[in-house]
C-alpha atoms as a printed R data frame, in Angstrom:
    type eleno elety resid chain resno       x       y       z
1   ATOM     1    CA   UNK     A     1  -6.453  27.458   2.185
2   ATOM     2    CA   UNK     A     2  -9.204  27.362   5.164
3   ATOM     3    CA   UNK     A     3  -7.929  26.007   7.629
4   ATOM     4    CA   UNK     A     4 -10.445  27.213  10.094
5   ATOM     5    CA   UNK     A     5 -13.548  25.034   8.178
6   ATOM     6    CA   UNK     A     6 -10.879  22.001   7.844
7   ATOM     7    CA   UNK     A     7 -10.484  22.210  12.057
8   ATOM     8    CA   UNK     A     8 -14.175  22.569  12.032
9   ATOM     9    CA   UNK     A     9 -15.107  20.139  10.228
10  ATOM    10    CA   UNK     A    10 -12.688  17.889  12.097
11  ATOM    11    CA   UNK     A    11 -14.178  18.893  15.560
12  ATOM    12    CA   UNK     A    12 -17.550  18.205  14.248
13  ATOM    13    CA   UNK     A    13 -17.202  14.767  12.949
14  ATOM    14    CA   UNK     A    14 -14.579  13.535  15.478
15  ATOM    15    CA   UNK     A    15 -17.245  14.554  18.021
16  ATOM    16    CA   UNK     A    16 -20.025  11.919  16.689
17  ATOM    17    CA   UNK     A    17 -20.821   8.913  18.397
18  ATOM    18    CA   UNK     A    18 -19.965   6.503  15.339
19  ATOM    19    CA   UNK     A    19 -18.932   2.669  16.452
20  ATOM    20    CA   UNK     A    20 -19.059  -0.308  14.205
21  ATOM    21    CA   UNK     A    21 -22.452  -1.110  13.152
22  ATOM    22    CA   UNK     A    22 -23.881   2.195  14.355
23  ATOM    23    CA   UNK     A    23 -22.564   4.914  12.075
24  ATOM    24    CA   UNK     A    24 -25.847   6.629  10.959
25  ATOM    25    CA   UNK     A    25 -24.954   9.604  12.591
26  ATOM    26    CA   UNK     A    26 -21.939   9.722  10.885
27  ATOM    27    CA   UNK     A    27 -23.561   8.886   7.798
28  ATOM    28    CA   UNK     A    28 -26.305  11.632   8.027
29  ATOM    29    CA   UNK     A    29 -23.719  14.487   8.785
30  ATOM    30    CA   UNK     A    30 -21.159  13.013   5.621
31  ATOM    31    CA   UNK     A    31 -24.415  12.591   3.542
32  ATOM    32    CA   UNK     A    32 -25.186  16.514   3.958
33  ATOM    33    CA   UNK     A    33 -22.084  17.597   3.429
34  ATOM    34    CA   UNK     A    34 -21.404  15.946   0.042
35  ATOM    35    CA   UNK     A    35 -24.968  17.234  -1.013
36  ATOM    36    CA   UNK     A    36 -24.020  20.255  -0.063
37  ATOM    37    CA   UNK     A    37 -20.726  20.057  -2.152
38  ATOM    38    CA   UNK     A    38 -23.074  19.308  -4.910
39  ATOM    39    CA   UNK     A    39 -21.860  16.019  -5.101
40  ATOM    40    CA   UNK     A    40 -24.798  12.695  -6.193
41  ATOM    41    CA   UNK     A    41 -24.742  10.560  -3.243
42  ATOM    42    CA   UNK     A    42 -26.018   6.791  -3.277
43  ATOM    43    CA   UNK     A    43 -26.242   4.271  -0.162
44  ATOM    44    CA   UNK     A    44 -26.350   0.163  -0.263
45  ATOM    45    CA   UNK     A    45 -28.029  -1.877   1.999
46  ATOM    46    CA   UNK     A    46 -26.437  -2.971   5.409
47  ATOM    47    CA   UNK     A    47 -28.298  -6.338   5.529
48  ATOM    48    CA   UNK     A    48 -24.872  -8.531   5.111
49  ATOM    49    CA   UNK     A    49 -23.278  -6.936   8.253
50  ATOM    50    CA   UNK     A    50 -26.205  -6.175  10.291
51  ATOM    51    CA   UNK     A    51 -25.274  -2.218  10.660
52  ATOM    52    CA   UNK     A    52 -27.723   0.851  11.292
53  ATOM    53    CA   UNK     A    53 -26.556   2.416   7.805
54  ATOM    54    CA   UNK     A    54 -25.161   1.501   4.446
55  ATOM    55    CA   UNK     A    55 -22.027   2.951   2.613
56  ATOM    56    CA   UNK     A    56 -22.507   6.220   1.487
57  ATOM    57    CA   UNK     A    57 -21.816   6.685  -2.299
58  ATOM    58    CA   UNK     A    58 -20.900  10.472  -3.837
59  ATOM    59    CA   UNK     A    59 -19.726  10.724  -7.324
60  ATOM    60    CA   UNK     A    60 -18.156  14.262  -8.978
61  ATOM    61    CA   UNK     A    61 -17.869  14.294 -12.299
62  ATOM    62    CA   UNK     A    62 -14.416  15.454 -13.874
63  ATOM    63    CA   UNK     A    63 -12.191  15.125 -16.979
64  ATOM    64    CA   UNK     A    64 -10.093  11.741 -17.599
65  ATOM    65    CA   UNK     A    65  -9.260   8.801 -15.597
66  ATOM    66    CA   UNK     A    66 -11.663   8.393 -12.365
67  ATOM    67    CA   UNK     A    67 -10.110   8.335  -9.588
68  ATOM    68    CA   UNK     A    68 -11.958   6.221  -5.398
69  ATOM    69    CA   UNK     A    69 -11.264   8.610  -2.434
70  ATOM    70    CA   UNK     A    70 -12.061   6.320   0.693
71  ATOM    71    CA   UNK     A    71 -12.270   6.794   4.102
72  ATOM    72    CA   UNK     A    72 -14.585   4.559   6.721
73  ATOM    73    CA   UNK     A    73 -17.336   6.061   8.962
74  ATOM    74    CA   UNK     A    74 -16.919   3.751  12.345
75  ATOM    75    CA   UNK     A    75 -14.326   4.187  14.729
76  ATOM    76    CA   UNK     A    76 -13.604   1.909  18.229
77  ATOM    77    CA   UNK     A    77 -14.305   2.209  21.378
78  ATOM    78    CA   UNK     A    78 -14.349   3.721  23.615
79  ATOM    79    CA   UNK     A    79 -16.049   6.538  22.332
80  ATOM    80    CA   UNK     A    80 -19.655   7.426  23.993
81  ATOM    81    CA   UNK     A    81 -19.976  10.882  24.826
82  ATOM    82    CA   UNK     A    82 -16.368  12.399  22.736
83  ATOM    83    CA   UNK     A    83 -15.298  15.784  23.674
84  ATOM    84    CA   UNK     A    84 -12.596  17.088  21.278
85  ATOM    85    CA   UNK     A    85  -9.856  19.608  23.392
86  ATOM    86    CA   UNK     A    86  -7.833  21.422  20.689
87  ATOM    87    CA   UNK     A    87  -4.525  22.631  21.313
88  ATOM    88    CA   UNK     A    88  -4.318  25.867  19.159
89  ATOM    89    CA   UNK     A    89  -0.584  26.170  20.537
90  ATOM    90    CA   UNK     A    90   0.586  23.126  18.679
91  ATOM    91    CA   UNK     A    91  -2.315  22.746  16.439
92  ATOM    92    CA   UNK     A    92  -3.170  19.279  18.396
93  ATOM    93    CA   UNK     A    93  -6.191  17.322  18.728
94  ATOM    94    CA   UNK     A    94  -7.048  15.412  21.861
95  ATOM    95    CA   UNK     A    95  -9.952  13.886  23.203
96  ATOM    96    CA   UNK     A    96 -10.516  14.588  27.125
97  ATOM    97    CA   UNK     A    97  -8.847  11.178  27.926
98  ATOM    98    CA   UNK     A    98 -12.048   9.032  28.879
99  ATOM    99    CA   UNK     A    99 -12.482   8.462  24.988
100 ATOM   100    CA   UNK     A   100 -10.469   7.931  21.453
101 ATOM   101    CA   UNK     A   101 -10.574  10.731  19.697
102 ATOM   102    CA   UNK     A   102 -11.699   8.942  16.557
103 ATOM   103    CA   UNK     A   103  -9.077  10.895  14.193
104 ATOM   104    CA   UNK     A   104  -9.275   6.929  12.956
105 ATOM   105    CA   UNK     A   105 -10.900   7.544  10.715
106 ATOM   106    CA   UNK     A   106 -12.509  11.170  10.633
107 ATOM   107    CA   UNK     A   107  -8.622  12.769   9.340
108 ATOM   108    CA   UNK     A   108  -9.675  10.998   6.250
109 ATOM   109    CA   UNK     A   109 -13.247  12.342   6.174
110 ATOM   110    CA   UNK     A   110 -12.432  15.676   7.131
111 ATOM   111    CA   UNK     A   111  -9.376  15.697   4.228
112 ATOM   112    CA   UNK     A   112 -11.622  14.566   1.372
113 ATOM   113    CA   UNK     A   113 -14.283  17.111   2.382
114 ATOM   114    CA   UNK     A   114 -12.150  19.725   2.608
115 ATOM   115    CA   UNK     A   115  -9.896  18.807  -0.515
116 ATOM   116    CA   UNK     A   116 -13.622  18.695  -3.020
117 ATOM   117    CA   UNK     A   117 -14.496  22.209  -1.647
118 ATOM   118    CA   UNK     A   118 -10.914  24.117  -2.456
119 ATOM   119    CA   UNK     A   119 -11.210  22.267  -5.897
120 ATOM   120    CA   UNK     A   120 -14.842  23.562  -6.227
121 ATOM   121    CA   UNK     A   121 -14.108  27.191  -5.209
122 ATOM   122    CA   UNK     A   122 -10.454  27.349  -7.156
123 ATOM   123    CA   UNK     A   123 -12.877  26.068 -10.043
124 ATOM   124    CA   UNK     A   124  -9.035  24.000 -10.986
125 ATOM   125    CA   UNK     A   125 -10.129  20.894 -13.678
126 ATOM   126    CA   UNK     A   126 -10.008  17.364 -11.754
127 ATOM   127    CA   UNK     A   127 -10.129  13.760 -12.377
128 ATOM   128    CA   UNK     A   128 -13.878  12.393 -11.568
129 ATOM   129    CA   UNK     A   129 -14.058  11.293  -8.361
130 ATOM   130    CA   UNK     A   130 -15.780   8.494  -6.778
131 ATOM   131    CA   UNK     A   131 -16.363   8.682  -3.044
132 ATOM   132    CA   UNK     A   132 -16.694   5.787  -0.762
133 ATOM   133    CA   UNK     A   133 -17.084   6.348   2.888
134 ATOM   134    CA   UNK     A   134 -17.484   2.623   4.335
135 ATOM   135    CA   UNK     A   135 -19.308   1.082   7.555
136 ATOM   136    CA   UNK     A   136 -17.479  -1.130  10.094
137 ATOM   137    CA   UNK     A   137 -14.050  -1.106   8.399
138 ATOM   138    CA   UNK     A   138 -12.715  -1.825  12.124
139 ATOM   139    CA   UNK     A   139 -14.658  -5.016  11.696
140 ATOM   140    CA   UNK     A   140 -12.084  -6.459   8.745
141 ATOM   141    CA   UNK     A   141 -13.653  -4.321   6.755
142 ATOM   142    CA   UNK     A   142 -17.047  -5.511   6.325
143 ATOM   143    CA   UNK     A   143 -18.652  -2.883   4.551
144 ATOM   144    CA   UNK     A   144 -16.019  -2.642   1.972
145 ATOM   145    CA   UNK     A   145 -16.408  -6.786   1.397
146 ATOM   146    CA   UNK     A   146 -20.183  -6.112   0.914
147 ATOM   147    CA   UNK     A   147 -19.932  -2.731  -1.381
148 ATOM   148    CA   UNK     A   148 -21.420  -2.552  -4.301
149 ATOM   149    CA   UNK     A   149 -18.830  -2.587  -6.829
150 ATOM   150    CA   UNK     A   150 -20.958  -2.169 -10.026
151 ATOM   151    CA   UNK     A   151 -21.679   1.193  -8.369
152 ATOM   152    CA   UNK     A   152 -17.688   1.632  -9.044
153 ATOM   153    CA   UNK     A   153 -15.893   2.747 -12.126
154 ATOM   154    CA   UNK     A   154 -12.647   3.461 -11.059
155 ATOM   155    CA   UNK     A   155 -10.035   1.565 -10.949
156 ATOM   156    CA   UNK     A   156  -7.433   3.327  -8.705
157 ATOM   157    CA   UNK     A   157  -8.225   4.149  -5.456
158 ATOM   158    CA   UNK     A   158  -6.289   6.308  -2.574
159 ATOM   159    CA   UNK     A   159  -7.777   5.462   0.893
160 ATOM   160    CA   UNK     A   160  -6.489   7.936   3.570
161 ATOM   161    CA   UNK     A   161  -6.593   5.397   6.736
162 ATOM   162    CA   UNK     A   162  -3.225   5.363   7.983
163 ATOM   163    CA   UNK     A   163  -0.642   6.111  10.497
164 ATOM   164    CA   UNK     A   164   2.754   7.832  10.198
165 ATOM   165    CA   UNK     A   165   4.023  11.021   8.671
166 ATOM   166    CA   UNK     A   166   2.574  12.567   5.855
167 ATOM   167    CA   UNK     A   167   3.601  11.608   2.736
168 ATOM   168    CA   UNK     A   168   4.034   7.285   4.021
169 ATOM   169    CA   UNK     A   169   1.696   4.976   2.349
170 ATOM   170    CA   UNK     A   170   1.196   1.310   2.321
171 ATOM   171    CA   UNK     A   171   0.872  -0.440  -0.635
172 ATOM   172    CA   UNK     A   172   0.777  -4.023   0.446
173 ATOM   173    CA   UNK     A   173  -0.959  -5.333   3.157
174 ATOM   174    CA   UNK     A   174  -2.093  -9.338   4.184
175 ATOM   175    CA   UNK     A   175  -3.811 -12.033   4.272
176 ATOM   176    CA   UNK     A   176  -5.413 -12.257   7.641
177 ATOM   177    CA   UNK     A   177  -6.411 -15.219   8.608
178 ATOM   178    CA   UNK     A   178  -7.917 -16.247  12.190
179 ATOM   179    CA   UNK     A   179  -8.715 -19.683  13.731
180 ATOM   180    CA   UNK     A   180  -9.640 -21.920  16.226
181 ATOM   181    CA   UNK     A   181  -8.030 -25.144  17.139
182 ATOM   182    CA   UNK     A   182 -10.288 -27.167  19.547
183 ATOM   183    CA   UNK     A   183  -8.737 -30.063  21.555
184 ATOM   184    CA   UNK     A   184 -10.993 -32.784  22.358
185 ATOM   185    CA   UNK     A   185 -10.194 -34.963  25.245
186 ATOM   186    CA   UNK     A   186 -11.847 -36.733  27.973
187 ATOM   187    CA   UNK     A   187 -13.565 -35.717  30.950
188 ATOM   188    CA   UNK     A   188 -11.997 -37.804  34.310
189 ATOM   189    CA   UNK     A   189 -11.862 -36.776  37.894
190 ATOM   190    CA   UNK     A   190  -8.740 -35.395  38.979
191 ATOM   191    CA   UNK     A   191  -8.443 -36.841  42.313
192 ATOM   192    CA   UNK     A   192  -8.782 -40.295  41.838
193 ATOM   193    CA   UNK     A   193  -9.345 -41.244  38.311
194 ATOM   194    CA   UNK     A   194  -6.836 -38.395  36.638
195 ATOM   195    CA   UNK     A   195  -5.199 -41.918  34.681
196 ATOM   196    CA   UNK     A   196  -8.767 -42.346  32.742
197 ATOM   197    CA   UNK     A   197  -8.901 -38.245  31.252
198 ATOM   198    CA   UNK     A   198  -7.375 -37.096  27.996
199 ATOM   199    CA   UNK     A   199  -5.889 -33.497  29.286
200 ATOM   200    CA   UNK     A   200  -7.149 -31.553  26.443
201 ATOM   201    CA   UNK     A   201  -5.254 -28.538  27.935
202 ATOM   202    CA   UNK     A   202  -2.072 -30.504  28.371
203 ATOM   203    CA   UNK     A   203  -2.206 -30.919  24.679
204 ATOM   204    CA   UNK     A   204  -3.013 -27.371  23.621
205 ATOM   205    CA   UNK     A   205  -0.263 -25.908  25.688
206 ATOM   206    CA   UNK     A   206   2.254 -28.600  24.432
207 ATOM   207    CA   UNK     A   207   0.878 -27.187  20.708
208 ATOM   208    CA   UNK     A   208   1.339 -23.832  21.538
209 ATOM   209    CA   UNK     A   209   4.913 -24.360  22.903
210 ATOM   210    CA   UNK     A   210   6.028 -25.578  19.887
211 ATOM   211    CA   UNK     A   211   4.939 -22.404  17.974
212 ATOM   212    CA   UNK     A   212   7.053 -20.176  16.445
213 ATOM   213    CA   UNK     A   213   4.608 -17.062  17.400
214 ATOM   214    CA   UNK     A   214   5.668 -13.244  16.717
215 ATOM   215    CA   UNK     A   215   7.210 -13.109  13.468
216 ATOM   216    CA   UNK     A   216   8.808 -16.207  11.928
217 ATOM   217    CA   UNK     A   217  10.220 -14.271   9.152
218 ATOM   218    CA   UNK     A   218   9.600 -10.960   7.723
219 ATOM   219    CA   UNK     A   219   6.111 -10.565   6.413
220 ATOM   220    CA   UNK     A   220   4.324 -13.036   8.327
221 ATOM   221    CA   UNK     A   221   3.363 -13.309  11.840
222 ATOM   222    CA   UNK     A   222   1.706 -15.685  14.233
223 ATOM   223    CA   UNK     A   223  -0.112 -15.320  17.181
224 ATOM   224    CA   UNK     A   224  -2.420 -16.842  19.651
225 ATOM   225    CA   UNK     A   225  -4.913 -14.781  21.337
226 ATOM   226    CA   UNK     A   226  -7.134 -16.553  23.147
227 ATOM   227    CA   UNK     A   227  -7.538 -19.486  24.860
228 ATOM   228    CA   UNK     A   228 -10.556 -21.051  27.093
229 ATOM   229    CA   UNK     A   229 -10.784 -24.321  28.262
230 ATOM   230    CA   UNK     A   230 -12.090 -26.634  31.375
231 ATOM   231    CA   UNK     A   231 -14.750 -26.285  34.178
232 ATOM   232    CA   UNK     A   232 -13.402 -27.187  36.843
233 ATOM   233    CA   UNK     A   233 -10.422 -26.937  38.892
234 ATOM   234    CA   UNK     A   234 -10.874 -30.947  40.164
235 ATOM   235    CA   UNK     A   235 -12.094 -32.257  36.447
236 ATOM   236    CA   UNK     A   236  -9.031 -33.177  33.862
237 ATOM   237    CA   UNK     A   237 -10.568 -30.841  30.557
238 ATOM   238    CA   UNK     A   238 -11.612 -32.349  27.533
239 ATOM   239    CA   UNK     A   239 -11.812 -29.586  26.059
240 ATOM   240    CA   UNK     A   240  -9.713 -26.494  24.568
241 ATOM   241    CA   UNK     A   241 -10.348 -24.026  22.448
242 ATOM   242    CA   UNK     A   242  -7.113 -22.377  21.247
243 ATOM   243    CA   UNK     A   243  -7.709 -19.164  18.742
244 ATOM   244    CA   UNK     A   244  -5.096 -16.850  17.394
245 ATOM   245    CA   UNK     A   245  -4.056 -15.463  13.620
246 ATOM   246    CA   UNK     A   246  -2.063 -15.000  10.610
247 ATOM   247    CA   UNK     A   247  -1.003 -12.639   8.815
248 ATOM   248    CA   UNK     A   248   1.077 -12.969   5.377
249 ATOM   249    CA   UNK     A   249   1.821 -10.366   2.976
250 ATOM   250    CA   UNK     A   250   2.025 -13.394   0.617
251 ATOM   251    CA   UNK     A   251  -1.538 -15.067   0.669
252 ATOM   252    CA   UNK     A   252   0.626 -18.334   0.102
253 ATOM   253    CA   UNK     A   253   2.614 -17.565   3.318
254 ATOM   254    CA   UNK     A   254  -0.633 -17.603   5.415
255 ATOM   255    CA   UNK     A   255  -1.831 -20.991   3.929
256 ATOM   256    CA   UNK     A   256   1.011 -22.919   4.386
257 ATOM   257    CA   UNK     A   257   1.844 -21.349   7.744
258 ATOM   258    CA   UNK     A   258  -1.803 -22.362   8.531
259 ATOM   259    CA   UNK     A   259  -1.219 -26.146   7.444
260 ATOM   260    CA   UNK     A   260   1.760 -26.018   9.892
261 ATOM   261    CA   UNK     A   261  -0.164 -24.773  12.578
262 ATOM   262    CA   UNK     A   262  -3.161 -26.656  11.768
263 ATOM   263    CA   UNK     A   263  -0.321 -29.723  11.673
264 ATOM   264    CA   UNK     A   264   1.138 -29.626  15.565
265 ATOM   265    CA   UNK     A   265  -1.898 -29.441  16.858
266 ATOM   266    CA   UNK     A   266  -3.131 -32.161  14.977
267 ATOM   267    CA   UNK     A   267   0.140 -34.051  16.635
268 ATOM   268    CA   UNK     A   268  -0.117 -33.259  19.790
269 ATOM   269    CA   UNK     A   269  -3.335 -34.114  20.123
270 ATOM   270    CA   UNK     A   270  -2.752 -37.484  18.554
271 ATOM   271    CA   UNK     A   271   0.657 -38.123  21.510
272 ATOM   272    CA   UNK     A   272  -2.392 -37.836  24.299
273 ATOM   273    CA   UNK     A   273  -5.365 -40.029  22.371
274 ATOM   274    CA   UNK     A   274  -6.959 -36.314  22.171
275 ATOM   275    CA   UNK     A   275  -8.830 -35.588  19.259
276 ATOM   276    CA   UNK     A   276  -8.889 -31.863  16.923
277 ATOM   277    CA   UNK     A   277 -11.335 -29.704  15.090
278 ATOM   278    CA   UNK     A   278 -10.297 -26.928  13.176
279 ATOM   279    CA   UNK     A   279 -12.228 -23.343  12.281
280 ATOM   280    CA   UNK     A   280 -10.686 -20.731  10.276
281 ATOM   281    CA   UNK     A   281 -11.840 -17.443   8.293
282 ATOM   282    CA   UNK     A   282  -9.663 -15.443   5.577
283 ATOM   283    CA   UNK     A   283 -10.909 -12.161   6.922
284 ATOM   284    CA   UNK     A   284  -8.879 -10.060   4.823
285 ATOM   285    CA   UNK     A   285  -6.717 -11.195   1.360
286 ATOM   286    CA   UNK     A   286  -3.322  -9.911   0.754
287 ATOM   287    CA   UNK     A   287  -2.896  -7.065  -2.054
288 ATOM   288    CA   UNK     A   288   0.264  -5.045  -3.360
289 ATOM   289    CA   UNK     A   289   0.314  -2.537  -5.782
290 ATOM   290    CA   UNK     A   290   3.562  -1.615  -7.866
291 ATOM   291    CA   UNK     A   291   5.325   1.379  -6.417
292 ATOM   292    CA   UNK     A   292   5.182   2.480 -10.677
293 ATOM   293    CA   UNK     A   293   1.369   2.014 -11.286
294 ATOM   294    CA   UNK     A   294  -0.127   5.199 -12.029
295 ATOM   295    CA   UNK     A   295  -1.611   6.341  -8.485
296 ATOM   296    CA   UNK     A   296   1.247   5.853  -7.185
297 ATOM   297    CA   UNK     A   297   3.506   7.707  -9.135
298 ATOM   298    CA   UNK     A   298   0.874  10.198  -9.100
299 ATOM   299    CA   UNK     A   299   0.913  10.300  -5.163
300 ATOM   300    CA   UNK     A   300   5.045  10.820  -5.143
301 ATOM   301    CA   UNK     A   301   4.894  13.458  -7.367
302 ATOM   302    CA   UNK     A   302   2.327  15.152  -4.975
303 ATOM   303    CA   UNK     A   303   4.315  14.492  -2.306
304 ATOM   304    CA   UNK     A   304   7.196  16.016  -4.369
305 ATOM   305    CA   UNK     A   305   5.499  19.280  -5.095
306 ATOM   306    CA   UNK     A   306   4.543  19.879  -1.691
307 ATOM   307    CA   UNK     A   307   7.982  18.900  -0.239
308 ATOM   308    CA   UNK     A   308   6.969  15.957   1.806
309 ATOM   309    CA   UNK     A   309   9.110  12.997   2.205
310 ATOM   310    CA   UNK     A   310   7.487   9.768   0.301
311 ATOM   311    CA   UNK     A   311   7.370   6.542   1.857
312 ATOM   312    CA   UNK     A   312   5.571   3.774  -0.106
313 ATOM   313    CA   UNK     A   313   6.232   0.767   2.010
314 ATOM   314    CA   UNK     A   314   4.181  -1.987   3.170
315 ATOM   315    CA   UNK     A   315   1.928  -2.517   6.509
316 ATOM   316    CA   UNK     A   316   0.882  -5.748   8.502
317 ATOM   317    CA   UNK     A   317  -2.361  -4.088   9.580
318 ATOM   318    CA   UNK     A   318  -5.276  -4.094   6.517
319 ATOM   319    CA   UNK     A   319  -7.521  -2.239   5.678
320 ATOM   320    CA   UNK     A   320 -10.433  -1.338   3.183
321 ATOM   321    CA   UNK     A   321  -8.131  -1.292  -0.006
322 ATOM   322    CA   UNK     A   322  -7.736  -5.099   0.549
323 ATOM   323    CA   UNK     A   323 -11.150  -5.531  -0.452
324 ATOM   324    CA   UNK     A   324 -10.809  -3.220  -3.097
325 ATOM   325    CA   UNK     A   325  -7.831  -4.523  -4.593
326 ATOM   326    CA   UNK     A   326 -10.161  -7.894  -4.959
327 ATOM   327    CA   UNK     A   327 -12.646  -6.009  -7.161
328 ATOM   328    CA   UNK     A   328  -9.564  -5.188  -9.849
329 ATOM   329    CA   UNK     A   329  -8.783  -1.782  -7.994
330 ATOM   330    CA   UNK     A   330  -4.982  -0.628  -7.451
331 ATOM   331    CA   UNK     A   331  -4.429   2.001  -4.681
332 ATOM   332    CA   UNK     A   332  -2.844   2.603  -1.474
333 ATOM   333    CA   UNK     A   333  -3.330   3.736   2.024
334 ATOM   334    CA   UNK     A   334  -1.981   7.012   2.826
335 ATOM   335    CA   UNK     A   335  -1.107   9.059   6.392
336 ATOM   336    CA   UNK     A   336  -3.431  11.565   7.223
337 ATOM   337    CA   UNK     A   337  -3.088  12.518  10.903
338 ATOM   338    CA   UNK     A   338  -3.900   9.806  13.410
339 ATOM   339    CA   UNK     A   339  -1.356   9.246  15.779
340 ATOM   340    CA   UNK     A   340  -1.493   6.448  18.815
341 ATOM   341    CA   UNK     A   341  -4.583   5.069  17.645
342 ATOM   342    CA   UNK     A   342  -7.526   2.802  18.858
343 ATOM   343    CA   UNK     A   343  -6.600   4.220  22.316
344 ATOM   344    CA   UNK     A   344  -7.466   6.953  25.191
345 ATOM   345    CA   UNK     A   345  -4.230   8.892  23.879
346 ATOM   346    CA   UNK     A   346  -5.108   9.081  20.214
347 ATOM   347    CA   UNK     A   347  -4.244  12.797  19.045
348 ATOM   348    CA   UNK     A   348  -4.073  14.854  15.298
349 ATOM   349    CA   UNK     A   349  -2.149  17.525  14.235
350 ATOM   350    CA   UNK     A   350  -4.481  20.658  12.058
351 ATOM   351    CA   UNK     A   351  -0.743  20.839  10.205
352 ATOM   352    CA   UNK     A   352  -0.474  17.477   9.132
353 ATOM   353    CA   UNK     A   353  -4.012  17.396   8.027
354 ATOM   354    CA   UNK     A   354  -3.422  20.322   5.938
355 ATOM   355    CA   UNK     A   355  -0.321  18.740   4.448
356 ATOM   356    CA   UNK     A   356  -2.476  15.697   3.436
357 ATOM   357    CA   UNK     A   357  -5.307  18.037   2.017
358 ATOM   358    CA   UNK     A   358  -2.894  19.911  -0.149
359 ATOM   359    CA   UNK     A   359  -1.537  16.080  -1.397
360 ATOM   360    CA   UNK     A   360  -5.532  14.765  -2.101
361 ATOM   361    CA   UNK     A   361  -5.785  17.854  -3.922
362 ATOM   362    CA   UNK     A   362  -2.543  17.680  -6.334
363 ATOM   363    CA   UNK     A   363  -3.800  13.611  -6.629
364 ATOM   364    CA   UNK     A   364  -7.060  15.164  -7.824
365 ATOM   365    CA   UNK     A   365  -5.677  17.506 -10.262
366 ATOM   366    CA   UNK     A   366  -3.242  15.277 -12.058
């Protein structure tokens, strides 16, 4: 155990400035540290997203099956100028409360470090391990949908990006799917000519009313998010722009919950002589892995030898492995220390991080 260079390393990478699209800090500091590990490291080009860096590649070669450790570079904001306060009373992490702390996602880089060095200096035999530390994940993952998969051998996959106690671990996630609904009226003035306008917003709000939004039923939610429409107070709108999302853990769910969507505001556009148009984007596809495929029986028994509780359950938020379970790779998304996150009062614990370690290391070993 070193639990002093695992609280280290924490401090040092949670302290980066790192947002989506502008990780190559991040990406430097990772880079050294896996060379220093002795570990090959490879990078992609960040052309499709637009970023500062690539993905940064490591590979460590072992004996049997191979086995993706994951964990993304880029955390929200607000997090310009970080300063990490740790607690050594309760082993806590907190930032100073003008930033995150960014234990989204530097737990899991901090954990897979730290889990390849006690491996190295036990000198225990491993699986081969293929590392994968991904740009703008908080961006739907983008740099996992542009990875280079030929780069890839494995074909299970444990991503430490995840909230909860350690020893939980999604292994479904959904479809997300965003859109924009855009009611097209006419223009009139509202004084004295409100009978010649098509109320565009009239129409939109009588769509939206007639949502079921939150969660119809379990697995699937709906929501609207956004809405922007008119110029002026004395003009009736013709136009509104209505955006929101869905998310399925059935990619079938999301579609047909889009068409019925997609379908009242097509109505009540139609009651008012309003016209629609419709955008959408599958950001992210629904995956679920089988709670008896081997990584995950591999992760329970880990979680049995260390006595930790395991949880294999699914999430409604996604993540990286949805892209990777599109490139024929089963995994899940465990815990590994990040607590009230994407926000001011984000904290760690140096325990649970240790906890997680010793579980990356037993998945490792198997």
């Amino acid at each position: 155990m070193n639990s002093d260079r695992l609280r280290e390393t924490f401090t040092e990478l949670a302290e980066i400035y790192s947002p989506s699209k502008r990780e190559e800090a991040m990406y430097s500091c990772l880079k050294g540290k896996l060379e220093n590990l002795g570990l090959q490291t490879q990078t992609d080009s960040p052309a499709p997203w637009g970023g500062s860096c690539g993905n940064l590649y490591a590979f460590w070669e072992g004996t049997g099956m191979p086995l993706l450790l994951s964990a993304h570079m880029d955390t929200v904001e607000p997090a310009k100028g970080k300063r990490l306060i740790y607690n050594s009373a309760d082993g806590t992490f907190r930032s100073d409360g003008t930033t995150i702390l960014g234990a989204d996602d530097c737990a899991g880089l901090a954990i897979i470090l730290e889990a390849i060095a006690r491996i190295k200096e036990s000198g225990a035999a491993h699986r081969p391990a293929e590392i994968l530390f991904t740009a703008a994940e908080e961006i739907y993952g983008l740099g996992a949908a542009a990875a280079d998969y030929a780069r890839l051998s494995a074909k299970e996959a444990l991503v430490l990006d995840l909230d909860g106690p350690i020893g939980s671990s999604a292994i479904a996630a959904p479809t997300i799917l965003s859109f924009t609904a855009t009611i097209r009226g006419k223009a009139a003035h509202a004084g004295f000519a409100s009978r010649d306008g098509v109320h565009a917003i009239q129409a939109a709000a009588k769509g939206i009313a007639t949502l079921h939004l939150g969660e119809p039923e379990p697995g699937l939610t709906c929501n609207i998010g956004l809405i922007q429409g008119g110029i002026a107070r004395n003009i009736v709108p013709d136009t509104c722009a209505v955006s929101g999302e869905i998310r399925a853990l059935r990619h079938e769910k999301a579609l047909a919950l889009r068409d019925a969507v997609r379908s009242v505001f097509a109505t009540e556009a139609a009651a008012v002589g309003a016209s629609v148009g419709w955008e959408e984007q599958i950001v992210l596809h629904a995956f679920a892995a089988d709670p008896a495929a081997p990584i995950c029986r591999a992760f329970a028994s880990a979680c049995q030898a260390e006595g930790l509780p395991c949880d294999l359950h699914p999430t409604m938020g996604g993540s990286d492995m949805n892209h990777f379970a599109q490139h024929g790779i089963t995994g899940l998304v465990a815990a590994c220390s990040m607590h009230d996150v994407h926000s001011t009062r984000e904290w760690a614990s140096l325990t649970e991080m240790e906890d997680c370690t010793r579980l990356v290391v037993r998945v490792l070993s198997a």
